[in-house]
C-alpha positions in Angstrom: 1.5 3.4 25.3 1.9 2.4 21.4 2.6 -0.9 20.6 3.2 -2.5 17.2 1.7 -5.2 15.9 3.4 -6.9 12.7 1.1 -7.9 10.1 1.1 -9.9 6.9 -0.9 -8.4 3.9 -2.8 -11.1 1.3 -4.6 -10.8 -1.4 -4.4 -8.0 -3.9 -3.5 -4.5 -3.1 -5.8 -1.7 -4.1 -5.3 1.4 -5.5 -4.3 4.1 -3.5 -4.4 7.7 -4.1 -3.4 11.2 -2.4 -5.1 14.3 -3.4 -5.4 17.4 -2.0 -8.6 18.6 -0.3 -9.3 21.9 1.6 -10.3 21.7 5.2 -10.9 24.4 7.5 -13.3 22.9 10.1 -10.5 21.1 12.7 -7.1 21.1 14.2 -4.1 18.9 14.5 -4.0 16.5 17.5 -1.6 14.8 19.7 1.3 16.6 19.7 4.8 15.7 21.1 3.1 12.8 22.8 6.4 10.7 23.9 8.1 12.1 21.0 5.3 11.6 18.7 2.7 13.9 16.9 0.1 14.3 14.7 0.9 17.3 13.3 -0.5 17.9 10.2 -3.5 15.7 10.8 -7.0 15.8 9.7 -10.3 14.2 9.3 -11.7 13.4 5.7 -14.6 11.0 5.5 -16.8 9.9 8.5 -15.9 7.1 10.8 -18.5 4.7 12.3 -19.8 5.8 15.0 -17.9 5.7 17.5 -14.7 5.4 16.2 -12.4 8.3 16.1 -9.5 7.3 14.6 -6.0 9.3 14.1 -2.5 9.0 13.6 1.4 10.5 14.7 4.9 10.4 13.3 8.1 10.5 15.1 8.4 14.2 15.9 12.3 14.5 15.0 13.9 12.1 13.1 18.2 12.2 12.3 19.1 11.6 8.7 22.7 9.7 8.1 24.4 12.3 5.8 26.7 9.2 4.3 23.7 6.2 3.5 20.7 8.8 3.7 19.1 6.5 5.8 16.4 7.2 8.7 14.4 5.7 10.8 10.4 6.7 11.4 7.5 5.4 14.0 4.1 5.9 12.3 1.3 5.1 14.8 -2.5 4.6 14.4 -4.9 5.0 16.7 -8.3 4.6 18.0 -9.6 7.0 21.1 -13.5 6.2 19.9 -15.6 4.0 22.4 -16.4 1.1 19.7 -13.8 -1.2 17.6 -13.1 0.6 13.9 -14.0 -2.5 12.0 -11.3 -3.2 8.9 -8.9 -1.0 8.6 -5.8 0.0 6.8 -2.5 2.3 6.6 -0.8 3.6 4.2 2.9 5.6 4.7 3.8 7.3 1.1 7.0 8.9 0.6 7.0 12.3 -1.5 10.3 14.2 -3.1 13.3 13.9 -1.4 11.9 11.6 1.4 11.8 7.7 0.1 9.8 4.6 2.1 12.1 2.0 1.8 10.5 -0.5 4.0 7.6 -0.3 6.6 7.7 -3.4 9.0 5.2 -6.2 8.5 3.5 -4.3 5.6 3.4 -4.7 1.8 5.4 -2.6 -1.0 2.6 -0.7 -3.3 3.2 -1.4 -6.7 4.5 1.5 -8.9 1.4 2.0 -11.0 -0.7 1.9 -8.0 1.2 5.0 -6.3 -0.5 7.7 -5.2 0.2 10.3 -7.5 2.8 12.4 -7.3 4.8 10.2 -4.9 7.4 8.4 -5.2 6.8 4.9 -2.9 4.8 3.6 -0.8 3.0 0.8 1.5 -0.4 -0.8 2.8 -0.4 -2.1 6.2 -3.3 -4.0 7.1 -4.5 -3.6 10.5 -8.0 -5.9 10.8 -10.0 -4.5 13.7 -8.6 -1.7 16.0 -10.1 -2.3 19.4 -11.2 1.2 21.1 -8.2 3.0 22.8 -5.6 0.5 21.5 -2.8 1.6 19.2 -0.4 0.4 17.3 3.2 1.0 15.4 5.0 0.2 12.6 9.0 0.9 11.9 9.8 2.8 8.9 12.7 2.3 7.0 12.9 5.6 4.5 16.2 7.9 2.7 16.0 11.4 2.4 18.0 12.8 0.1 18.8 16.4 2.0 19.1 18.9 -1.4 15.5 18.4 -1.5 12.0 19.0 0.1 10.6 15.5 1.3 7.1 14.7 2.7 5.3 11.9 4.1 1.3 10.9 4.0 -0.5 8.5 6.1 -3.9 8.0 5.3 -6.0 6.0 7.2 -8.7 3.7 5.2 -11.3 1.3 5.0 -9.5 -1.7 4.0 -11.3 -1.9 0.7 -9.9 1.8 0.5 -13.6 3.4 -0.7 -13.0 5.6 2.6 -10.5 7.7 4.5 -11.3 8.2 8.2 -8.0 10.6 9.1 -5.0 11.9 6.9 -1.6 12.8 7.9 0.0 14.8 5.4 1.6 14.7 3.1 3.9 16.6 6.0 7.3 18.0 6.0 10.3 16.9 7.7 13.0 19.5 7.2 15.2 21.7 8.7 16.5 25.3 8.9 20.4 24.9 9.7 21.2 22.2 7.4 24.5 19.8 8.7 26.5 19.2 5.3 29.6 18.0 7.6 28.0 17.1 10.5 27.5 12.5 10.2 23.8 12.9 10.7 21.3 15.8 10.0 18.1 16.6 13.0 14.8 17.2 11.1 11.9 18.2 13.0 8.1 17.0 11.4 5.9 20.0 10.5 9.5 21.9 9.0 10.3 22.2 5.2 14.0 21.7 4.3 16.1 24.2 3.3 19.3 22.8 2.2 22.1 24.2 1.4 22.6 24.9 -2.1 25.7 26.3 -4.6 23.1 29.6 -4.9 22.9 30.0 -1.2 19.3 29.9 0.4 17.4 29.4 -3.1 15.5 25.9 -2.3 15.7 23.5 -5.3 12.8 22.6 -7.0 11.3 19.0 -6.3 8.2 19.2 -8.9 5.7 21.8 -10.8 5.1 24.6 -8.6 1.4 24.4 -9.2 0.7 20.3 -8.8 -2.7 19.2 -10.1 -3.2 15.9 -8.7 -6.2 13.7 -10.6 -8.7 12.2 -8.3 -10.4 10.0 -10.6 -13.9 9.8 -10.6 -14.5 11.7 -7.9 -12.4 15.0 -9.2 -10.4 17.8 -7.1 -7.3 19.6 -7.6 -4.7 20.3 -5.5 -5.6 24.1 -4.4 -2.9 25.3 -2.8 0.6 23.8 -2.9 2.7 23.8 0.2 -0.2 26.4 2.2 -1.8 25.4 5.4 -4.7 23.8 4.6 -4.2 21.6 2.4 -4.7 18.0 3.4 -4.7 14.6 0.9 -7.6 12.0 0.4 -7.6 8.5 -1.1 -9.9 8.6 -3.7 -9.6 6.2 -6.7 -11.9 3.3 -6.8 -10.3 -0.2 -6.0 -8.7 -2.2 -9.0 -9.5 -6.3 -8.9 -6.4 -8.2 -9.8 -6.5 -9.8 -13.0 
């Protein structure tokens, strides 16, 4: 059973960053695990030993079609044998989907976005004990003439390390409600609105992204194919 845990963030956030990395070698876990799933997950750097850490999203979500407003459970956790030492989460909005608030977790300054996103937030989680989990409420709009993804990568809390990324995935939907008071989107789904032209999707961005990594350098390969998974990869930035 998830619980959630509500947790303060000191100190100085570091800089986050979502790229795009090819990965062929696993598959998604967890799937519609009490309305949950981790669709869209993957493993990026190597956890301690023993730690195997992952994460899950609501697997449908209803958007308000007057405020925009939705509600979203993001969930970490640990199935590994040992504790995973210092840990963090971040839940980054991208397009038409916008993280207003995440409970008990701090906004990410603008300049410190991962790029090509649009908001975002660092939850600390300290030490996640092995097969303990734990939630966190997000408050997010989506505006529904648009694509709009989320990411959840899972870090070292000094952020020099992602253990398991979650996206950036889709929540969308095929039969789009324009009159209906709410809208169903199901995770893993890229919205189609509807639109003046009929099924022509509007555009959200550049249809070939190049997302700078910093130091460490990679390009976004394939935009919107399976396969392509983000990293955090900038180094850390000291407050001045």
């Amino acid at each position: 059973m998830i619980s959630r845990r509500t947790t303060a963030i000191t100190g100085s956030l570091l800089t986050a960053s979502c790229s795009a990395v090819m990965i062929f070698a696993f598959t998604a876990v967890a799937d519609d695990e009490g309305g949950m799933s981790g669709k869209g997950g993957k493993a990026v750097d190597e956890a301690p030993a023993g730690v195997e850490l992952t994460t899950m999203l609501s697997e449908r979500i209803s958007v308000d079609n007057s405020s925009k407003e939705t509600k979203i459970t993001a969930a970490v956790k640990n199935d590994g044998s040992k504790e995973s030492g210092e840990i963090r989460l971040l839940v980054v909005g991208f397009d038409g989907l916008s993280v207003k608030d995440v409970e008990g977790c701090a906004k990410i300054p603008r300049n410190d976005l991962p790029d090509g996103s649009n908001s975002g937030f660092s939850c600390t989680l300290g030490e996640l004990a092995a097969g303990a989990s734990t939630s966190y409420a997000v408050t997010a709009t989506y505006d529904m003439s648009k694509q709009g993804k989320i990411c959840l990568p899972v870090q070292a809390a000094d952020g020099t390390k992602t253990y398991w990324q979650q996206g950036p995935v889709p929540f969308g939907t095929n039969n789009p409600s324009p009159n209906a008071p709410a809208t169903p989107l199901l995770l893993g789904t890229d919205n189609r609105p509807v639109t003046p032209d009929g099924d022509e999707l509007p555009r959200t961005g550049p249809a070939e992204q190049v997302v700078a990594l910093g130091a460490a350098g990679a390009a976004l390969i394939s935009a919107g194919a399976t396969g392509v998974w983000w990293s955090q990869r900038r180094p850390a930035r000291k407050a001045g």
